[in-house]
TORLUMNU-19631 format. One record per residue (C-alpha): x, y, z. Coordinates in nm, 3 decimals. Each point is the difference from the previous one (the first is absolute). Last residue first. Example, Ala and Ser with C-alpha at 12.3 -4.5 7.8 and 13.67 -1.06 7.14 Angstrom:
2
+---------+---------+---------+
|       X |       Y |       Z |
+---------+---------+---------+
|   1.367 |  -0.106 |   0.714 |
|  -0.137 |  -0.344 |   0.066 |
+---------+---------+---------+
END
This chain:
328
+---------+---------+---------+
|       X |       Y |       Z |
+---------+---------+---------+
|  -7.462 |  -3.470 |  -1.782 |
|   0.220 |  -0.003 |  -0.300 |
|   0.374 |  -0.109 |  -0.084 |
|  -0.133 |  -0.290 |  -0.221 |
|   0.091 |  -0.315 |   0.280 |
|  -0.100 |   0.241 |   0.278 |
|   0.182 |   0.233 |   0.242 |
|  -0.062 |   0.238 |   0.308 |
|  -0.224 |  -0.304 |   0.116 |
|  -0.365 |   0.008 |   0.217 |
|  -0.073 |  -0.321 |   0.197 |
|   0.269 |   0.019 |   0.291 |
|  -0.152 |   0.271 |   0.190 |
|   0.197 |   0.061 |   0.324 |
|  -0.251 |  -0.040 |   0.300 |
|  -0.209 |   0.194 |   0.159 |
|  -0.304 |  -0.121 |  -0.076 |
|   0.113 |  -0.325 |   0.131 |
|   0.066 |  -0.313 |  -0.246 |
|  -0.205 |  -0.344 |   0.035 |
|   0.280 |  -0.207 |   0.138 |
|   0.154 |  -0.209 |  -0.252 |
|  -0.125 |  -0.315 |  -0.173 |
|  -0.203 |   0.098 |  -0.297 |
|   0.109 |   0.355 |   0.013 |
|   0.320 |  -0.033 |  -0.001 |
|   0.060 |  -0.287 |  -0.133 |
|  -0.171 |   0.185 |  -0.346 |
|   0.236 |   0.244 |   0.040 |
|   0.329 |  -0.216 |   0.036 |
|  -0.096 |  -0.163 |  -0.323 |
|  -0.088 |   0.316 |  -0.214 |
|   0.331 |   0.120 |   0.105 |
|   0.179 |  -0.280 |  -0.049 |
|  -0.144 |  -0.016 |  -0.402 |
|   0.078 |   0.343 |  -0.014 |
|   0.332 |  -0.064 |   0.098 |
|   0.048 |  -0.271 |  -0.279 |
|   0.315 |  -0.170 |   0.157 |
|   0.375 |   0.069 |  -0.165 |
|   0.241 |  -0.287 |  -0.032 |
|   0.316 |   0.166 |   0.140 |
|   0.157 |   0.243 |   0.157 |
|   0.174 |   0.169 |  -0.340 |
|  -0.368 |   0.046 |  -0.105 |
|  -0.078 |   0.216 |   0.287 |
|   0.042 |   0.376 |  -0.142 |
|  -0.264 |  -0.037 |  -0.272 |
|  -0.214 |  -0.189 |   0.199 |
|  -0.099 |   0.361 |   0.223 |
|  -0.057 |  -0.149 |   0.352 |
|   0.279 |   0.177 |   0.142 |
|  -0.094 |   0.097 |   0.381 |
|   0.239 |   0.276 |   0.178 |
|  -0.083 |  -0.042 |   0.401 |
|   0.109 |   0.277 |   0.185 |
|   0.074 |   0.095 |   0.388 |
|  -0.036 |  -0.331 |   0.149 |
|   0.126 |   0.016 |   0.312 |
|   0.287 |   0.003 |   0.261 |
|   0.166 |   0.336 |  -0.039 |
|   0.026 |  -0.032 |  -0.393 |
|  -0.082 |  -0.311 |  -0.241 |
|  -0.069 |   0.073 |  -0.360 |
|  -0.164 |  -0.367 |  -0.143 |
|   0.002 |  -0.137 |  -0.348 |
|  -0.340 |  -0.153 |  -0.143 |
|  -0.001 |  -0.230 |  -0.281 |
|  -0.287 |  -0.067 |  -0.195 |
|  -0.207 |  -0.314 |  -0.165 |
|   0.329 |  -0.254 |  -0.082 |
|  -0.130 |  -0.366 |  -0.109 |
|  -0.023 |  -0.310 |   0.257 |
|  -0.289 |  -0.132 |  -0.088 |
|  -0.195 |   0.097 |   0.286 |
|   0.101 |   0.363 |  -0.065 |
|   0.284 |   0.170 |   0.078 |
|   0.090 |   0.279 |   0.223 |
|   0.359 |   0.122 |   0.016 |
|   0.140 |   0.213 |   0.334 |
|   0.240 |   0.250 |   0.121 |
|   0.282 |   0.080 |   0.263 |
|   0.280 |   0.195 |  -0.182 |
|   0.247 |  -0.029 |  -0.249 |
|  -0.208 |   0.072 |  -0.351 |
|  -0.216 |  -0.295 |   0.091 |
|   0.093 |  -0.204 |   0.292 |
|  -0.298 |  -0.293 |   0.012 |
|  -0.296 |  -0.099 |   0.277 |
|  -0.220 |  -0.233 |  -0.228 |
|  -0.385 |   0.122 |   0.020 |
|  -0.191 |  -0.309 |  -0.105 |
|  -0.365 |  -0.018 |  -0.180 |
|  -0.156 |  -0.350 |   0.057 |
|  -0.347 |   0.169 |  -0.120 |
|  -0.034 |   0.040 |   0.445 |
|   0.295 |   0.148 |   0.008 |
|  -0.106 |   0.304 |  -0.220 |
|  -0.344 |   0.006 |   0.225 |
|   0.210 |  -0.038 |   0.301 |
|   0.238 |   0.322 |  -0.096 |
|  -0.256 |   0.250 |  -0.214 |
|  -0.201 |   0.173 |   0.313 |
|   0.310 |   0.010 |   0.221 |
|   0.200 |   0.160 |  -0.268 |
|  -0.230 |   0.229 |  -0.023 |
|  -0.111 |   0.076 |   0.329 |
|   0.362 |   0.087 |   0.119 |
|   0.087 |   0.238 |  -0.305 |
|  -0.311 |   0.182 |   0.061 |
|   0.090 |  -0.027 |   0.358 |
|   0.355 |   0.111 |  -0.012 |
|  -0.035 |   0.298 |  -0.222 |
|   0.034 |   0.036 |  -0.360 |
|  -0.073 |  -0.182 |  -0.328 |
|   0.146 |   0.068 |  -0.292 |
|  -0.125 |  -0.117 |  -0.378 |
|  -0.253 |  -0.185 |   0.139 |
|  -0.265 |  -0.295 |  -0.063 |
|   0.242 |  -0.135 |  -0.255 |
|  -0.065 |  -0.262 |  -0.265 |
|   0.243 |  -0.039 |  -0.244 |
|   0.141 |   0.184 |  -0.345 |
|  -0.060 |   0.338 |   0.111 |
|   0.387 |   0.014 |   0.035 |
|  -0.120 |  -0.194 |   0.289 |
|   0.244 |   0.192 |   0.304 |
|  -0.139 |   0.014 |   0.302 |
|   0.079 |   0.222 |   0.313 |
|  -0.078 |  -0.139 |   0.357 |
|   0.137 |   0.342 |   0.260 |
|   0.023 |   0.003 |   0.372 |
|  -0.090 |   0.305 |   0.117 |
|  -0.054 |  -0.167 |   0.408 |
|   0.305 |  -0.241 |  -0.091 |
|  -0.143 |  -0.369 |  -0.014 |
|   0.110 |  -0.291 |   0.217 |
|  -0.247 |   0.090 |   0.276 |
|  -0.280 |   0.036 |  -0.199 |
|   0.052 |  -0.295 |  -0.211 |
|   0.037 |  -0.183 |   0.373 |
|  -0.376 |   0.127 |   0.058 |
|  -0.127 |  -0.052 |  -0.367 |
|   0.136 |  -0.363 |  -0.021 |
|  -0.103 |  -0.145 |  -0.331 |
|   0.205 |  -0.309 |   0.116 |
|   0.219 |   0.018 |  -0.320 |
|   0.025 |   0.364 |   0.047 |
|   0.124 |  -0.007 |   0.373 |
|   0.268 |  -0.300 |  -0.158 |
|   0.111 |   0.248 |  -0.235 |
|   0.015 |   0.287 |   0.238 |
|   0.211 |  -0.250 |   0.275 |
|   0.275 |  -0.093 |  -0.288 |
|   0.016 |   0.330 |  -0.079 |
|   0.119 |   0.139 |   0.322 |
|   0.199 |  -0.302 |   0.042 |
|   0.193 |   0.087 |  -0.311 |
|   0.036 |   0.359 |   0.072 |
|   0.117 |  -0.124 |   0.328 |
|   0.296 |  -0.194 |  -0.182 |
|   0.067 |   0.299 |  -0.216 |
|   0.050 |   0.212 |   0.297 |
|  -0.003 |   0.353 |  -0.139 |
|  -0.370 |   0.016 |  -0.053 |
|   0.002 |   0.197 |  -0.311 |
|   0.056 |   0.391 |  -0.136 |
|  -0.087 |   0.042 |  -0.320 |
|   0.231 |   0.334 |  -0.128 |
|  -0.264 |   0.312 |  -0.092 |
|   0.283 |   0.286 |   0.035 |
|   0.295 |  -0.232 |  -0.046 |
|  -0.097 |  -0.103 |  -0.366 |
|  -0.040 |   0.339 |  -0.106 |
|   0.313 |   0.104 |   0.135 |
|   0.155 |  -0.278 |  -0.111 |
|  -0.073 |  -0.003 |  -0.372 |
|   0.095 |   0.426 |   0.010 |
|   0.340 |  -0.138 |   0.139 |
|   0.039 |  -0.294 |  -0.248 |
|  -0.140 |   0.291 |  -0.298 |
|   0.282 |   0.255 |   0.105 |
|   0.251 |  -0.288 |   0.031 |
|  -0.069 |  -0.110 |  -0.389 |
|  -0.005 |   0.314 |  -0.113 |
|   0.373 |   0.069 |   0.137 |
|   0.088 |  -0.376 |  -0.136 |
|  -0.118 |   0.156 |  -0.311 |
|  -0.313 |  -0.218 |  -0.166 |
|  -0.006 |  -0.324 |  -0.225 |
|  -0.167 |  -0.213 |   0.223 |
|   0.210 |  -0.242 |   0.005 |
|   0.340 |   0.220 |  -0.074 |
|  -0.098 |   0.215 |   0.322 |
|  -0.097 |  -0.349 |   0.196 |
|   0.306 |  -0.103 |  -0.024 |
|   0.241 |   0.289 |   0.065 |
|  -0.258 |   0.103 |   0.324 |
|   0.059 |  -0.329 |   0.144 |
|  -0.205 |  -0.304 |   0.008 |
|  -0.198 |  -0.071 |   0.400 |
|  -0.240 |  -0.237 |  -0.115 |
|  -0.300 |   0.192 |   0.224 |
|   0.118 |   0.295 |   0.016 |
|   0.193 |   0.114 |  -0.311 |
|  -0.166 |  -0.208 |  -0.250 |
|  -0.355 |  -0.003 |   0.088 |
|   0.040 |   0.366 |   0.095 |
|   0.150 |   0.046 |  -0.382 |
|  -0.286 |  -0.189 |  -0.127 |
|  -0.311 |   0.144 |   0.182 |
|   0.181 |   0.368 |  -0.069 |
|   0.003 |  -0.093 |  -0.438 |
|  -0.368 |  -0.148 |   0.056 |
|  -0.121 |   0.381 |   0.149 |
|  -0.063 |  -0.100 |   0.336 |
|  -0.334 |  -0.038 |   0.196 |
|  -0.012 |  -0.387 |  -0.066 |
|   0.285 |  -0.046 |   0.221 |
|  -0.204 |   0.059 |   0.248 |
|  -0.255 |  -0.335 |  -0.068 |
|   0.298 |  -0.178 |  -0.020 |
|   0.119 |   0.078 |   0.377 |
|  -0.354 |  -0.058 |   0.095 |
|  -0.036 |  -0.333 |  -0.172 |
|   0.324 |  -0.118 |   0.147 |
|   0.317 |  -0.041 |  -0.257 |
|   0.178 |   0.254 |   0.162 |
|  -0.018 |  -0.178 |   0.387 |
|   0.051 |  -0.324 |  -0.103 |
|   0.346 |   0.112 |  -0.172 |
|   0.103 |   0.159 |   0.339 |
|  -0.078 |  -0.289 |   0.186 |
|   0.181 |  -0.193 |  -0.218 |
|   0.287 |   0.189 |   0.025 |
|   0.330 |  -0.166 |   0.128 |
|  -0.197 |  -0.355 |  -0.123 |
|   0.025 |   0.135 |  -0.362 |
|  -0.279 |  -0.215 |  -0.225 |
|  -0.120 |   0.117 |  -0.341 |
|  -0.284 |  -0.252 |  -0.076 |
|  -0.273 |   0.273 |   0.174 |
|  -0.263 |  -0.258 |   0.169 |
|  -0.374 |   0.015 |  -0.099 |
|  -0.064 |   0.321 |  -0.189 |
|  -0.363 |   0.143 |   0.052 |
|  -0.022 |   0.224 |  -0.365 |
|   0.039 |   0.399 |   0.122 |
|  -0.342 |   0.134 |   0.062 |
|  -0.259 |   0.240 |  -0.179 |
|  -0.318 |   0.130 |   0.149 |
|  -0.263 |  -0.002 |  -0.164 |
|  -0.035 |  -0.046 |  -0.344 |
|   0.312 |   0.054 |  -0.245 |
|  -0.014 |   0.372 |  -0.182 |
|   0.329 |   0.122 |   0.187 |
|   0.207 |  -0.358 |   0.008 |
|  -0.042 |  -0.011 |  -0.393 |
|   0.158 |   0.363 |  -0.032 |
|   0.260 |  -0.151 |   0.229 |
|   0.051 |  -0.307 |  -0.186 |
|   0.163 |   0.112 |  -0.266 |
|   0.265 |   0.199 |   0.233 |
|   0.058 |  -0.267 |   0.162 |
|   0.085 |  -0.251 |  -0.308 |
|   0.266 |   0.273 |  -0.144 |
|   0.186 |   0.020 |   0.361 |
|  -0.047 |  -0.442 |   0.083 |
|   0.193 |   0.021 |  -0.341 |
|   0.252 |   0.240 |   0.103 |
|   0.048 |  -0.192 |   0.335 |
|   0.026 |  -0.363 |  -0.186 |
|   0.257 |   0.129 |  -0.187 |
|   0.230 |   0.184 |   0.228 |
|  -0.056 |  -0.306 |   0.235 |
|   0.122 |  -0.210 |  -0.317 |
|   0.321 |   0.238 |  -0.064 |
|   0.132 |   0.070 |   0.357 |
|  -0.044 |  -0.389 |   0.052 |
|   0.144 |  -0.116 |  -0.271 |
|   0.315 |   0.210 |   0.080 |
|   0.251 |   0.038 |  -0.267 |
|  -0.238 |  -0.011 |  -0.280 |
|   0.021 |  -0.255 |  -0.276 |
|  -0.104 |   0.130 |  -0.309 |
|  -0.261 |  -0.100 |  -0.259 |
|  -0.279 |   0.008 |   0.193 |
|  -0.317 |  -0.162 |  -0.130 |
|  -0.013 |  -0.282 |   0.289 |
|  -0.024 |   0.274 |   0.296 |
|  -0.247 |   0.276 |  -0.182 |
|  -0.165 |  -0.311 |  -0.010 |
|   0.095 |  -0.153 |   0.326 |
|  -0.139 |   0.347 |   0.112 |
|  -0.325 |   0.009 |  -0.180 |
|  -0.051 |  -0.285 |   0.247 |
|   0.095 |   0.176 |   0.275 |
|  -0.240 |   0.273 |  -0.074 |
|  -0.292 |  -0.288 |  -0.082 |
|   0.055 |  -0.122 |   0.353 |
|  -0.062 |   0.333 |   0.161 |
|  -0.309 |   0.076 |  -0.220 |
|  -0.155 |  -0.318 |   0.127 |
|   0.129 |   0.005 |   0.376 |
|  -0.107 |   0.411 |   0.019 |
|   0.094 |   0.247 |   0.233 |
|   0.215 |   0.175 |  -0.279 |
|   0.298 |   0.104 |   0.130 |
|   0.014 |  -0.226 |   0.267 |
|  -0.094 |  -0.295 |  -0.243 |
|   0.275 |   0.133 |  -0.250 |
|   0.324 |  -0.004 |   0.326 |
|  -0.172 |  -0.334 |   0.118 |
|  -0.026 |  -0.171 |  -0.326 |
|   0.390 |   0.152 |  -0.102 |
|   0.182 |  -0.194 |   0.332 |
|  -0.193 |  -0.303 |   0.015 |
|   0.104 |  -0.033 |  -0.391 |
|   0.365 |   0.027 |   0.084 |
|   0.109 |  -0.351 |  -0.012 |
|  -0.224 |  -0.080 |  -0.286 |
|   0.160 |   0.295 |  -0.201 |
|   0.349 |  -0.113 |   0.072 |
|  -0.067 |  -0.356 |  -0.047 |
|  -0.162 |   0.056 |  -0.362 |
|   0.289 |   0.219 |  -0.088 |
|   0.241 |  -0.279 |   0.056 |
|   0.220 |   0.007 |   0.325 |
+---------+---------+---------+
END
């Protein structure tokens, strides 16, 4: 097999080990790329290609996190991981198991470790390499190595996602929300939604957002059932989707182009959070991208030229957390 074939054959492998140590498509592909680099250069032929190109692709996915981090603390609002359509690295015995670390929540953890622990738990636990191998990738003791996998864990364990275990009802579960939200439902919203249900938005303050986080389930319920026929009604489309292994959702515009994702935690029946990434930035990999604020000035003005004149009560749609300069 010709160095080409090896590398091909075990890129699957070295995206998903960088994007879960990163939580980013972009910066994940771009490790793996510096890979076949580090890949093509090499003058020697190791004995295992794939003990020396997941070695590689980890230290590189090490020295690009800890970049990004300082990055990460001064980006607007809140941050989250890329939405990541399917993970290419396939293992039927565990594909539950892979869904599970790749969620949003699971990702969203592993952003409270030091970029050294975020590897090693990335290697240990969720791609199962020995202590031997992932000592001489990161450079570190096998000793260290098992002192940082059980310090990983513990902080891991004490905030762990915890998901409808029935992935089929999960699926239903969603399948009902979306369609409540298409219909602009409030009462079967209400239902669906966990009483501290949570919407959180990421726009890198680079799209419109009415919110950074909003709580409760009718806050959440009025909102979406304020913006869902208006959005429809300027031929937007909400396209039910698995993003990051769980229950989620793409909206496009008329044309066709990406506007957000949203992925879905489900727990005990409901809707317990809704992470929205608007933020264009971390689409680009869906897709054509749609001028949000061009959506958003749509779906306002059907709104109020065709919608129900709005309640005094009811969420305010007009005022944004974010404008094209970053003022207000």
């Amino acid at each position: 097999m010709t160095r080409i074939e090896q590398f091909e054959d075990l890129r699957p492998l070295l995206f998903s080990i960088a994007y879960r140590i990163l939580g980013s498509v972009s910066e994940a592909e771009d490790a793996v790329q510096e890979t076949w680099l580090r890949w093509t250069a090499s003058t020697t032929t190791p004995v295992s290609a794939k003990a020396y190109l997941c070695a590689a692709v980890t230290r590189v996915s090490i020295n690009v996190l800890r970049s990004a981090r300082l990055r990460r603390e001064h980006y607007v609002g809140p941050w989250l991981p890329e939405p990541l359509l399917g993970d290419p690295y396939q293992d039927p015995q565990r594909s539950a198991e892979l869904a599970d670390s790749v969620s949003m929540a699971a990702l969203l953890l592993l952003e409270r470790l030091s970029p050294l622990e975020r590897a090693i738990f990335v290697l240990r636990e969720v791609f199962a390499f020995d202590f031997p191998e992932i000592a001489s990738t990161v450079g570190r003791s096998e000793a260290a190595c098992r002192q940082l996998a059980v310090r990983a864990r513990r902080h891991m364990d004490e905030g762990r996602p915890r998901f409808e275990a029935d992935r089929k009802r999960r699926e239903e579960l969603a399948a009902r929300f979306l369609d409540a939200v298409r219909d602009g439902s409030v009462d079967e919203l209400r239902e669906l939604l966990a009483a501290d249900v949570q919407l959180i938005g990421d726009s890198g303050g680079k799209a419109p957002q009415f919110a950074e986080r909003i709580v409760g389930v009718e806050n959440v319920a009025r909102m979406l059932a304020a913006l869902a026929a208006p959005f429809a009604r300027v031929g937007g489309v909400v396209q039910p989707h698995q993003l990051n292994g769980q229950p989620g959702a793409i909206f496009r515009d008329q044309e066709g182009k990406v506007v957000n994702t949203w992925t879905l935690d489900i727990l005990d029946g409901q809707i317990q959070i809704i992470r929205s990434v608007i933020n264009p930035d971390k689409l680009a990999h869906l897709g054509p991208l749609a001028d949000t604020w061009i959506v958003l000035r749509d779906t306002q003005q059907a709104r109020t030229t065709t919608g129900p004149r709005p309640k005094p009560d009811d969420v305010e749609l007009t005022e944004l957390d974010a404008t094209r300069d970053g003022s207000r």
